[in-house]
LOROVO-469889 format. One line per field, with one value per atom (N, C-alpha, C, O): residue number from 1; atom name; x negated, y negated, z negated. Coordinates in nm, 3 decimals. Atoms other than C-alpha are relative to their C-alpha. Example, Ala and Ser with C-alpha at 12.3 -4.5 7.8 and 13.67 -1.06 7.14 Angstrom:
2
seq 1,1,1,1,2,2,2,2
atom N,CA,C,O,N,CA,C,O
east -0.089,-1.230,-0.090,-0.194,0.082,-1.367,0.077,0.026
north 0.119,0.450,-0.120,-0.118,0.119,0.106,-0.109,-0.220
up 0.000,-0.780,0.000,-0.066,0.006,-0.714,-0.073,-0.090
! end
This chain:
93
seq 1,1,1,1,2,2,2,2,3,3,3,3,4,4,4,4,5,5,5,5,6,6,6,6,7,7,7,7,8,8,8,8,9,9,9,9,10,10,10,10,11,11,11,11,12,12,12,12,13,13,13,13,14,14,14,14,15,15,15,15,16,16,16,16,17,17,17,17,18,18,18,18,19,19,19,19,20,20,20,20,21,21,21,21,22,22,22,22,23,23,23,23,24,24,24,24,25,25,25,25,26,26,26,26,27,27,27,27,28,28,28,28,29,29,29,29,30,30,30,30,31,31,31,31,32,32,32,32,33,33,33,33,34,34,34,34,35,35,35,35,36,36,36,36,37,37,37,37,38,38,38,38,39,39,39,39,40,40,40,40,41,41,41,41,42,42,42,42,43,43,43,43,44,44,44,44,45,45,45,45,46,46,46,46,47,47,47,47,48,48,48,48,49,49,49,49,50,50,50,50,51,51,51,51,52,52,52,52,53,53,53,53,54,54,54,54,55,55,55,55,56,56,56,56,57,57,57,57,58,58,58,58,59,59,59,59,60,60,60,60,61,61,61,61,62,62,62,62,63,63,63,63,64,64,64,64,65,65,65,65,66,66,66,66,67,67,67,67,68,68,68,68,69,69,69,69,70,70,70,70,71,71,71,71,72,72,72,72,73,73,73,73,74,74,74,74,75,75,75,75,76,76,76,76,77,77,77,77,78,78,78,78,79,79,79,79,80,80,80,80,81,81,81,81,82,82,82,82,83,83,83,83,84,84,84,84,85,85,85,85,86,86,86,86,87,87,87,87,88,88,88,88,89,89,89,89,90,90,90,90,91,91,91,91,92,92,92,92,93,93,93,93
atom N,CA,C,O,N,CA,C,O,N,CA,C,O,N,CA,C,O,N,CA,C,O,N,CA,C,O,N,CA,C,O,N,CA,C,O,N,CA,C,O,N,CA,C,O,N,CA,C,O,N,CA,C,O,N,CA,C,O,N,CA,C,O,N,CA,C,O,N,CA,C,O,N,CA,C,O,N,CA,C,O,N,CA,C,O,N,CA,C,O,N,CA,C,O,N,CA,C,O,N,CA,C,O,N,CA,C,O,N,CA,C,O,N,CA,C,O,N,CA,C,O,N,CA,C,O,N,CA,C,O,N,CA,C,O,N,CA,C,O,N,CA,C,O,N,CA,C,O,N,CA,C,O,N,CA,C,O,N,CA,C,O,N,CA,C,O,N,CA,C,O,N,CA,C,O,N,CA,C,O,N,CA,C,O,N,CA,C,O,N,CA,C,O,N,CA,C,O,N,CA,C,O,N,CA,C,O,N,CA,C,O,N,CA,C,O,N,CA,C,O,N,CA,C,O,N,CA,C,O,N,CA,C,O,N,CA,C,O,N,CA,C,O,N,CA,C,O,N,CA,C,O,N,CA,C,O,N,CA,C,O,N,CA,C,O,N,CA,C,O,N,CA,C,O,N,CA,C,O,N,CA,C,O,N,CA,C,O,N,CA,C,O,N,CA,C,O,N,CA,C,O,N,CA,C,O,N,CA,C,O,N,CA,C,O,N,CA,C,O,N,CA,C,O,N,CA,C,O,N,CA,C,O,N,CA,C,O,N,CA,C,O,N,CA,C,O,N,CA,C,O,N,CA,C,O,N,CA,C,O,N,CA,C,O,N,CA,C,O,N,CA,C,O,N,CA,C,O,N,CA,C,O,N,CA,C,O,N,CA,C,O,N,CA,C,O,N,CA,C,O,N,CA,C,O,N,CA,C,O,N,CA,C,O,N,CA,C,O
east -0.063,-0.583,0.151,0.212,-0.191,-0.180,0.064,0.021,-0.072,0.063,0.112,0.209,-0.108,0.275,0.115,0.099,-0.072,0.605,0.057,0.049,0.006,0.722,0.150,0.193,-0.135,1.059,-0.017,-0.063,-0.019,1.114,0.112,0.219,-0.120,1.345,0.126,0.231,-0.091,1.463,0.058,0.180,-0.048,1.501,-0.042,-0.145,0.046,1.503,-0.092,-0.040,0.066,1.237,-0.059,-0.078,0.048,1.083,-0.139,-0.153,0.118,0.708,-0.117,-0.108,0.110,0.406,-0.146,-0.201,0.092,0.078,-0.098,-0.057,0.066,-0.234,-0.067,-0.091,0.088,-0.431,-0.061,-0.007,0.031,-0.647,0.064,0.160,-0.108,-0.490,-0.003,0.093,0.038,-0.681,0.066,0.108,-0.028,-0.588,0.148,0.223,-0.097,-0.318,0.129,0.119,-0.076,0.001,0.047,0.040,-0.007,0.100,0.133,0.235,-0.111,0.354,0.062,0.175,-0.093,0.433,0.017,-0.075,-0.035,0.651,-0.109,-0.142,0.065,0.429,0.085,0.020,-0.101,0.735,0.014,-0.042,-0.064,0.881,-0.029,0.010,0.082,0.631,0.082,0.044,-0.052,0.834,-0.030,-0.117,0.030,0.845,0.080,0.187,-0.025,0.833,-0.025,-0.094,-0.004,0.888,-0.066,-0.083,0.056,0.731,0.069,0.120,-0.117,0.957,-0.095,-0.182,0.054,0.878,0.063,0.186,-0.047,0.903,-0.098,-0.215,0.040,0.812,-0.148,-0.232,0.116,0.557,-0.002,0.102,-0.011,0.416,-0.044,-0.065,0.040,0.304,-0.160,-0.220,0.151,-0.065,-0.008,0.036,0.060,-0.176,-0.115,-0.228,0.151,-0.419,-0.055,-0.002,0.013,-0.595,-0.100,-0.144,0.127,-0.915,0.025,0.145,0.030,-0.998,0.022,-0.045,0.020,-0.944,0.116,0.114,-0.101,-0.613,0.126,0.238,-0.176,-0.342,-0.084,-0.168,0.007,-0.337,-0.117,-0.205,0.081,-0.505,-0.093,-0.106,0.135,-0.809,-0.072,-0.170,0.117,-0.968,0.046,-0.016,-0.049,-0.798,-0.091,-0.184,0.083,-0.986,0.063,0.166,-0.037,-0.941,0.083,0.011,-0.048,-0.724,-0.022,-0.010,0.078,-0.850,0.147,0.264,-0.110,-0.620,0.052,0.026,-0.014,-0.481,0.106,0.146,-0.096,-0.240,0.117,0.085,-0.053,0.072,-0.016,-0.116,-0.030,0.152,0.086,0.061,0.001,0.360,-0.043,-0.020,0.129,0.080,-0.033,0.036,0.061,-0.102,0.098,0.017,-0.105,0.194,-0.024,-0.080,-0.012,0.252,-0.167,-0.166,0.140,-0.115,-0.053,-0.173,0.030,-0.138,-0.120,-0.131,0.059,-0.427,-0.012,0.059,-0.064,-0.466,-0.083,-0.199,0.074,-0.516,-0.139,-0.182,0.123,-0.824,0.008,0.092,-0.015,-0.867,-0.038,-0.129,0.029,-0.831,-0.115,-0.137,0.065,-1.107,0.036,-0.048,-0.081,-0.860,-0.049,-0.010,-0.005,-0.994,0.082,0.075,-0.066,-0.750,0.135,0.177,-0.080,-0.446,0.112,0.219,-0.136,-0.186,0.025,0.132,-0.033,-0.214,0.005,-0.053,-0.124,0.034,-0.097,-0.086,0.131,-0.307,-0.073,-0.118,0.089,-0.501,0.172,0.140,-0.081,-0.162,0.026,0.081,0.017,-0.188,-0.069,-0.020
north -0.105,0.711,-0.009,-0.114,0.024,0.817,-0.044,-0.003,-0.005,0.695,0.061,0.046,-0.076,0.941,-0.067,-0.129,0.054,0.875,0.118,0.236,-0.100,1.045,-0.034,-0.149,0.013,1.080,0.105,0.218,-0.062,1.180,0.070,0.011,-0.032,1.434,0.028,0.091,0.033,1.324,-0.139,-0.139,0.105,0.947,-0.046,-0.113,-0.006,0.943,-0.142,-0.227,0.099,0.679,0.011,0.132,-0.009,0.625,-0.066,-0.159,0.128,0.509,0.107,0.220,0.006,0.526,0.038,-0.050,-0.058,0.719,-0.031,-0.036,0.001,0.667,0.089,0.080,-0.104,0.972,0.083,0.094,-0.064,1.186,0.086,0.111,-0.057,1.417,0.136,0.211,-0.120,1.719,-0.013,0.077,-0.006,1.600,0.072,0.080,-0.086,1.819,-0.136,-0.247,0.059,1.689,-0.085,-0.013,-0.019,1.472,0.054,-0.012,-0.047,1.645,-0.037,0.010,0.051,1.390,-0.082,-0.154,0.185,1.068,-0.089,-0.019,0.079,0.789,-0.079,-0.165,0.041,0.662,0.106,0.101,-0.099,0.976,0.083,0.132,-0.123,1.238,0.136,0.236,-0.090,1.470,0.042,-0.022,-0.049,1.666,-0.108,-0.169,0.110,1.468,0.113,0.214,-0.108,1.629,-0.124,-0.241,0.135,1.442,0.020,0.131,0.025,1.298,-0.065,-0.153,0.025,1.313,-0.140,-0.148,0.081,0.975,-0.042,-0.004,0.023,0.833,-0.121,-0.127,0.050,0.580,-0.080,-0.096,0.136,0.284,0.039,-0.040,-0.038,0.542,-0.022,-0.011,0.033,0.457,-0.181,-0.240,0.152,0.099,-0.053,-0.065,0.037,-0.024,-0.114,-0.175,0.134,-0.348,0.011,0.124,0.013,-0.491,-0.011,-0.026,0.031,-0.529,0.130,0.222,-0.098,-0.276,0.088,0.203,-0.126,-0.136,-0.081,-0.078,0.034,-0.317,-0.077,-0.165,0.031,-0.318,-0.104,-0.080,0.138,-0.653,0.012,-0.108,-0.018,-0.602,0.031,-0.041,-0.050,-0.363,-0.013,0.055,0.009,-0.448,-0.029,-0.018,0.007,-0.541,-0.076,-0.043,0.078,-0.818,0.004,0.026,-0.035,-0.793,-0.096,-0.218,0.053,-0.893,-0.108,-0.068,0.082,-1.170,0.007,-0.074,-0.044,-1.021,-0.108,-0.192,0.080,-1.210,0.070,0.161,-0.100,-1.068,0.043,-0.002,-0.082,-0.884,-0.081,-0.059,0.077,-1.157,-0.077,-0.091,0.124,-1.433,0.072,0.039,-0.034,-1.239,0.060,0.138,-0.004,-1.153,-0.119,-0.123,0.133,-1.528,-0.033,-0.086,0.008,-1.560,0.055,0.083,-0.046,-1.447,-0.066,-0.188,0.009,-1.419,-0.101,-0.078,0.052,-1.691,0.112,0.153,-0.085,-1.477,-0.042,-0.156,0.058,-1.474,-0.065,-0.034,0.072,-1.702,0.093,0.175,-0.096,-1.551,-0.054,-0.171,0.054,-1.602,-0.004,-0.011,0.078,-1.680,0.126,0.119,-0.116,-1.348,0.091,0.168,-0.138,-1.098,-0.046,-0.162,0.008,-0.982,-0.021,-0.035,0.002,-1.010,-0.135,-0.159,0.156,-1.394,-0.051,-0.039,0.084,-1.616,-0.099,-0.106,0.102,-1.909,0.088,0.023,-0.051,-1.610,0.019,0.005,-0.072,-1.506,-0.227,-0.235,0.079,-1.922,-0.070,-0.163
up 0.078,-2.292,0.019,0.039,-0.020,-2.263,-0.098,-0.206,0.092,-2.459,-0.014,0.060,0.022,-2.640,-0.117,-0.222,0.098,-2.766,-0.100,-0.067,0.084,-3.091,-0.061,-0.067,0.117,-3.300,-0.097,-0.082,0.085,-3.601,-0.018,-0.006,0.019,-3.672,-0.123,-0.130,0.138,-4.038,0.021,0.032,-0.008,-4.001,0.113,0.119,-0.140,-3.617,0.027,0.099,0.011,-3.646,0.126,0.143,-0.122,-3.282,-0.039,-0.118,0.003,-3.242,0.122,0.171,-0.090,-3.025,-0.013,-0.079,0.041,-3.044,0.156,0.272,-0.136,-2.807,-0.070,-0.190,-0.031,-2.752,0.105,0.215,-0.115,-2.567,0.040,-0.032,-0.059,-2.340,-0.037,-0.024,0.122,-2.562,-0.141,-0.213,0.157,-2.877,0.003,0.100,0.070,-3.106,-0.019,-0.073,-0.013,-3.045,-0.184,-0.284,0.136,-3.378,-0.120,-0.100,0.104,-3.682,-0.056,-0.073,0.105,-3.932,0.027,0.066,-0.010,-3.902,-0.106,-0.202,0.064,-4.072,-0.072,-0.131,0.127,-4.293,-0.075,-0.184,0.088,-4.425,-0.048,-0.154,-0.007,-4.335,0.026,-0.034,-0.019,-4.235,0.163,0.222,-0.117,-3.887,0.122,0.136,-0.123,-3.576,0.163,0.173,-0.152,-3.169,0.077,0.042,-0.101,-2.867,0.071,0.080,-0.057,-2.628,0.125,0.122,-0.100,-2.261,0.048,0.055,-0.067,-2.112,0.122,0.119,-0.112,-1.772,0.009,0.099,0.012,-1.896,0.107,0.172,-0.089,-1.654,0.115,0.207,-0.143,-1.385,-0.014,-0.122,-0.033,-1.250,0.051,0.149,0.017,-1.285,0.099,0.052,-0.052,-1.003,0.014,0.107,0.005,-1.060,0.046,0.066,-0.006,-0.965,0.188,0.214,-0.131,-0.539,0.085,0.039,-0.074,-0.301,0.014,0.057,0.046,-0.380,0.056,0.004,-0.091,-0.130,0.132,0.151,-0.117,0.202,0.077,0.160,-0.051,0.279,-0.074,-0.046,0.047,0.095,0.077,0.101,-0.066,0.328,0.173,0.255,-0.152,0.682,0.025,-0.055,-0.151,0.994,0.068,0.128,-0.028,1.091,0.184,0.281,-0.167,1.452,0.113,0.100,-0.100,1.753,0.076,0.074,-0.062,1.930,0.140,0.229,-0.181,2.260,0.056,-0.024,-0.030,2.453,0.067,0.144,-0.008,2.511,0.172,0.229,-0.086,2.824,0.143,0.262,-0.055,2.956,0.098,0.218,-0.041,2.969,0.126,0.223,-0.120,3.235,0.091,0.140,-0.058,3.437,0.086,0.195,-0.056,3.490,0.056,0.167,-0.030,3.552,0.180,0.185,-0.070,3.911,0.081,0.086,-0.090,4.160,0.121,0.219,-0.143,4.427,0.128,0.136,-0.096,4.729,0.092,0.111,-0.102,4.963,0.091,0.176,-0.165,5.235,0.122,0.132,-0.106,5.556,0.083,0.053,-0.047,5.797,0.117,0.208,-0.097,6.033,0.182,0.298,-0.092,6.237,0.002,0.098,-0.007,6.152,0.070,0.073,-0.040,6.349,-0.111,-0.052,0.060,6.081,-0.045,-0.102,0.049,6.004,0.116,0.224,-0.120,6.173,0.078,0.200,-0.067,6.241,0.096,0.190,-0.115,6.458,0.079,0.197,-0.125,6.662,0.080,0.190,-0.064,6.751,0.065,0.129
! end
């Protein structure tokens, strides 16, 4: 339920009302009885507690790549030649 705040407008008495968001706004200060206005304030916003409600709750866990680097440095040893082809220096001897 919201809480509304209230002043009075005889003995500017301030106080606090919880109600539904239907109910009739209320009239009389509870000291003086006289006429009271409601006073818009900003209140605590939306409250989210309980599991599921930040970030890390529902992630996915991330897979562990390696950077981009690593395999860079990582090169290929080439094929052995089979010592038939013309472009290796062992067949031109």
């Amino acid at each position: 339920m919201p809480t509304y705040e209230y002043e009075c407008e005889s003995c500017a008495h301030r106080f606090e009302a919880f109600q539904k968001m239907n109910d009739a706004p209320l009239t009389n200060c509870p000291l003086c009885n006289q006429k009271v206005r409601r006073i818009l304030s900003g209140g605590i916003g939306i409250s989210f507690q309980g599991a599921g409600f930040y970030v890390t709750d529902s992630k996915k866990p991330e897979k562990a790549e390696k950077p981009a680097a690593d395999k860079a440095d990582k090169k290929q040893p080439s094929p052995a030649c089979p010592g038939g082809c013309p472009h290796c220096e062992k067949a031109a001897s």
